[in-house]
C-alpha positions as CSV (number, residue, x, y, z in Angstrom):
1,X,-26.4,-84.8,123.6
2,X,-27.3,-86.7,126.9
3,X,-25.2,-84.2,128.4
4,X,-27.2,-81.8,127.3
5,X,-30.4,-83.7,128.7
6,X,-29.0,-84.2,131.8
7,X,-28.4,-80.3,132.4
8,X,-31.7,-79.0,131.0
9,X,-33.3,-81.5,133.2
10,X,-31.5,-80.2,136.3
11,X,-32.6,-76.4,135.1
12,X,-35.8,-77.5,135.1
13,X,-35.8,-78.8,138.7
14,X,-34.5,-76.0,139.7
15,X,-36.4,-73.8,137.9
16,X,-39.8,-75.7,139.3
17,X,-38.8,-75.6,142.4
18,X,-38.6,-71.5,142.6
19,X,-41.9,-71.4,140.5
20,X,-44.0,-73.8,141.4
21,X,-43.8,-72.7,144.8
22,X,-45.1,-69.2,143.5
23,X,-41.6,-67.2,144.3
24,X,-41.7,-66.3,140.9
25,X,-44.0,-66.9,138.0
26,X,-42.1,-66.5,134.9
27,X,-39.5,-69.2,137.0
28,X,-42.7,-71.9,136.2
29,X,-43.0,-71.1,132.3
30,X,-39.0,-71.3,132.2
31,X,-39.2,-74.9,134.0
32,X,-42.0,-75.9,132.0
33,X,-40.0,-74.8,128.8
34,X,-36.7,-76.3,129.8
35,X,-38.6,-79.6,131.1
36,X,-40.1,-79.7,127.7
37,X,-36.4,-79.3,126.3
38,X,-35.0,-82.2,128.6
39,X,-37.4,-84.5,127.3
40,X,-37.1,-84.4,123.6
41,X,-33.4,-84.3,124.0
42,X,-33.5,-87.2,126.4
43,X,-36.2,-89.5,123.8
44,X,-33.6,-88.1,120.9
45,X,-30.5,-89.8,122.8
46,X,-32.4,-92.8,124.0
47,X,-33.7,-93.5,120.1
48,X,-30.0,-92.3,118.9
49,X,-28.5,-95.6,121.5
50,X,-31.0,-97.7,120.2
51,X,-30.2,-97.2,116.9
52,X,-26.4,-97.6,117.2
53,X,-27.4,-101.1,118.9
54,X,-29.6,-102.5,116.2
55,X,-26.9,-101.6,113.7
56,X,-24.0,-103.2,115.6
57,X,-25.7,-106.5,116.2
């Protein structure tokens, strides 16, 4: 699932970088949707490795 994260993130940068920069502005909502999408998979992965280490120690 962190791969996931990872990738989304990076289509986000990308994304932002075309729309922010007002080459296209349906590029911006995309980032700002896949941005959004990197960050709940990234706190879903960080809380899944947390829980795996309370449960092993």
């Amino acid at each position: 699932m962190l791969k996931y994260a990872i990738i989304f993130g990076l289509i986000a940068l990308v994304t932002g970088a075309l729309g922010f920069s007002r080459v296209s502005g349906i590029a911006g909502t995309i980032a700002k949707v896949c941005f959004a999408i990197f960050l709940i998979l990234f706190v879903i992965a960080i809380l899944a490795v947390i829980g795996v280490f309370k449960m092993a120690f």
